[in-house]
C-alpha positions as CSV (number, residue, x, y, z in Angstrom):
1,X,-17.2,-1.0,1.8
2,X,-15.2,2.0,0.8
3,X,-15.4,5.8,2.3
4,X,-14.2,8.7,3.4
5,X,-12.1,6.5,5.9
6,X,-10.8,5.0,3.4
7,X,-8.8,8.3,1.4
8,X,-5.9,7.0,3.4
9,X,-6.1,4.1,1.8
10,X,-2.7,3.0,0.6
11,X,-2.1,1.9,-3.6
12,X,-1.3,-1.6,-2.3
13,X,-4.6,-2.1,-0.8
14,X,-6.4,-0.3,-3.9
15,X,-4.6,-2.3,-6.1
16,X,-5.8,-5.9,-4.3
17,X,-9.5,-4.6,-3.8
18,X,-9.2,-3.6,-7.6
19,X,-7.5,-6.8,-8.5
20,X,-10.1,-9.2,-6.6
21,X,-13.0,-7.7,-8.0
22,X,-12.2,-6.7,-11.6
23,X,-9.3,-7.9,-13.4
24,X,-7.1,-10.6,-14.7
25,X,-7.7,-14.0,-12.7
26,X,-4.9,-16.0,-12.1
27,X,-5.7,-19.0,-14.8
28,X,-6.2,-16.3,-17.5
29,X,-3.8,-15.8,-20.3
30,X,-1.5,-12.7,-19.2
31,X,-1.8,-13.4,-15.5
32,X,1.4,-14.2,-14.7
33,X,2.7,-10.7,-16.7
34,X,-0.2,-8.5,-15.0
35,X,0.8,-9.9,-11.6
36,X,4.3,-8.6,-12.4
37,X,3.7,-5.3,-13.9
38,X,1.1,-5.1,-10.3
39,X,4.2,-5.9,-8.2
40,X,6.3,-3.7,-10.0
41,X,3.5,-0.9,-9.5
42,X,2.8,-1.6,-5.9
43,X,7.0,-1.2,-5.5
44,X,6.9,2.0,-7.1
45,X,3.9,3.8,-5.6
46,X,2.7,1.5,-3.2
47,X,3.9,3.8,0.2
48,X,2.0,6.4,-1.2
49,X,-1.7,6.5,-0.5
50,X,-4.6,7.7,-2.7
51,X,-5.2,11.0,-1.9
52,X,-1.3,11.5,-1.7
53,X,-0.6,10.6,-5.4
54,X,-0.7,13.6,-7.9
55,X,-0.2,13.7,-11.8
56,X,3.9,14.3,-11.2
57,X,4.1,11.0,-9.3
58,X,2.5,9.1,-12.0
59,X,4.3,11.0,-14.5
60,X,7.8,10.2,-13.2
61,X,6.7,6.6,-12.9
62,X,6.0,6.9,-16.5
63,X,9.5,8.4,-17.0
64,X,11.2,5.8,-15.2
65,X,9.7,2.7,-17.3
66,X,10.1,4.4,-20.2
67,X,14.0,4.8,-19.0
68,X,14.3,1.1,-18.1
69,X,13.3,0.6,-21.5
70,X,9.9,-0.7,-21.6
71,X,7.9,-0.1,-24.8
72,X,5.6,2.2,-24.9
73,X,2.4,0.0,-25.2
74,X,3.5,-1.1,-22.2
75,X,3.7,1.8,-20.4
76,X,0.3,2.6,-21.7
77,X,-1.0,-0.2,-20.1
78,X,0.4,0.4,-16.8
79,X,-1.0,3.6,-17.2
80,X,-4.6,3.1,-17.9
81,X,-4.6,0.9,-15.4
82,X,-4.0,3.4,-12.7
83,X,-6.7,5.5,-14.5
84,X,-8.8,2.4,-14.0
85,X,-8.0,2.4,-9.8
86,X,-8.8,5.7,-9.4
87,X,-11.9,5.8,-11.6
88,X,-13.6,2.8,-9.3
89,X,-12.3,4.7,-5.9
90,X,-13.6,8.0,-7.2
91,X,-16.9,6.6,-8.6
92,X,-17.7,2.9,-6.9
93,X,-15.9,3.3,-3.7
94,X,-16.5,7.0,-2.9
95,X,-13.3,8.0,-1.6
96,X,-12.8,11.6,-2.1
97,X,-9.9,12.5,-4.5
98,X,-10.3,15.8,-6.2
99,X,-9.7,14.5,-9.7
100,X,-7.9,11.3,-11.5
101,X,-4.6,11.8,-11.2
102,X,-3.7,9.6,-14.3
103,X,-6.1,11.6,-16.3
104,X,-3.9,14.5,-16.3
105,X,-0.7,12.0,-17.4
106,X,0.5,12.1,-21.1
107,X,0.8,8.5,-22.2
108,X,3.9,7.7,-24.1
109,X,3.5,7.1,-28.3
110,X,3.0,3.5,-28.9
111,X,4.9,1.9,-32.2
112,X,2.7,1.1,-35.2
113,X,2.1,-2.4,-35.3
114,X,3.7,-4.1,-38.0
115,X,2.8,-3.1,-41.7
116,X,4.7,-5.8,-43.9
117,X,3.5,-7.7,-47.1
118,X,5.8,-10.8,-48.5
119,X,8.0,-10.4,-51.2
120,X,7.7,-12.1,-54.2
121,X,10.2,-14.6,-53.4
122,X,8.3,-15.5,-50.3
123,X,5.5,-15.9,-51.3
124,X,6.6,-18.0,-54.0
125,X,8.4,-20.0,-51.6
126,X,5.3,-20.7,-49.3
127,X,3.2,-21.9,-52.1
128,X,6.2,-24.0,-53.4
129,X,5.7,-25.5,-50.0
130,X,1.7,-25.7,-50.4
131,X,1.9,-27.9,-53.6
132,X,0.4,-31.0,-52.0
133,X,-2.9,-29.1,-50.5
134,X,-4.5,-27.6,-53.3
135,X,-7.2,-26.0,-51.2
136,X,-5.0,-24.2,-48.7
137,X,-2.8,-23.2,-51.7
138,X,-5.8,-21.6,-53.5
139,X,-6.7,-19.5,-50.2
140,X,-3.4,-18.3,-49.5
141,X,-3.0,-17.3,-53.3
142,X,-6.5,-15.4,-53.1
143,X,-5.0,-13.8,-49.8
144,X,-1.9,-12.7,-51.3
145,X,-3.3,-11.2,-54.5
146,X,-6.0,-9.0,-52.8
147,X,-3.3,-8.0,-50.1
148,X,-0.3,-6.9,-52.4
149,X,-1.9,-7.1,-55.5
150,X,-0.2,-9.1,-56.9
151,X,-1.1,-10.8,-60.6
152,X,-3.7,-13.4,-60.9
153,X,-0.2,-15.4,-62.6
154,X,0.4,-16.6,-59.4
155,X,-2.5,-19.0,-59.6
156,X,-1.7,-20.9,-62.4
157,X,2.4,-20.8,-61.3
């Protein structure tokens, strides 16, 4: 399907040869977000052809997003990605790039997911609000002591 013909091939067409076979189909959750981070790519970088993009292209697309303000996760994303592509066309397709190009790309840090425990008024509020269902009270007590350790008082409160 794919050769040495096809070095010339342009990101667009990688991207929907790529798309087709491997990734996201349209009635999938995140879809409709993938199909617009692929347009937004294919706007980008989609003149350029395979063999044409190098590390600094990547890299200033990286810049840019991360300029627009889009999180870093995000950016990730976008990036391993295009690592993705040009893995297949390297490996699978046999076009003839010289390396990865997004291999040799720093990806942006990524914020630390969220770390937070309730307070003590919270979590006396939600099992003021738990009263009537015992059971569910019970396992979000159990869940709350092991988690923040807090006292076994809270059970008999």
């Amino acid at each position: 399907m794919h050769g040495d013909q096809d070095s010339y091939m342009s990101l667009v067409k990688a991207t929907a040869d790529f798309q087709s076979k491997s990734r996201c189909p349209p009635y999938k959750k995140g879809s409709r977000q993938e199909a617009y981070r692929l347009n937004y790519l294919k706007n980008r970088l989609g003149s350029l052809t395979l063999s044409s993009i190098q590390s600094k292209h990547i890299a200033s697309y990286r810049d840019l997003r991360l300029k627009e303000g889009k999180s870093g996760a995000t950016v990730v994303y976008e990036l391993n990605y295009l690592y993705q592509l040009f893995d297949v066309a390297l490996k699978d397709w046999g076009i003839p790039l010289v390396s990865n190009p997004a291999q040799l790309v720093r990806r942006p840090s990524v914020a630390r997911g969220r770390n937070r425990r309730l307070s003590e008024g919270e979590v006396d509020s939600l099992l003021e609000s738990l009263k009537a269902t015992d059971e569910v009270r019970t396992i979000v007590c159990s869940a709350t002591i092991s988690l923040s350790g807090l006292t076994t008082t809270i059970l008999t409160g």
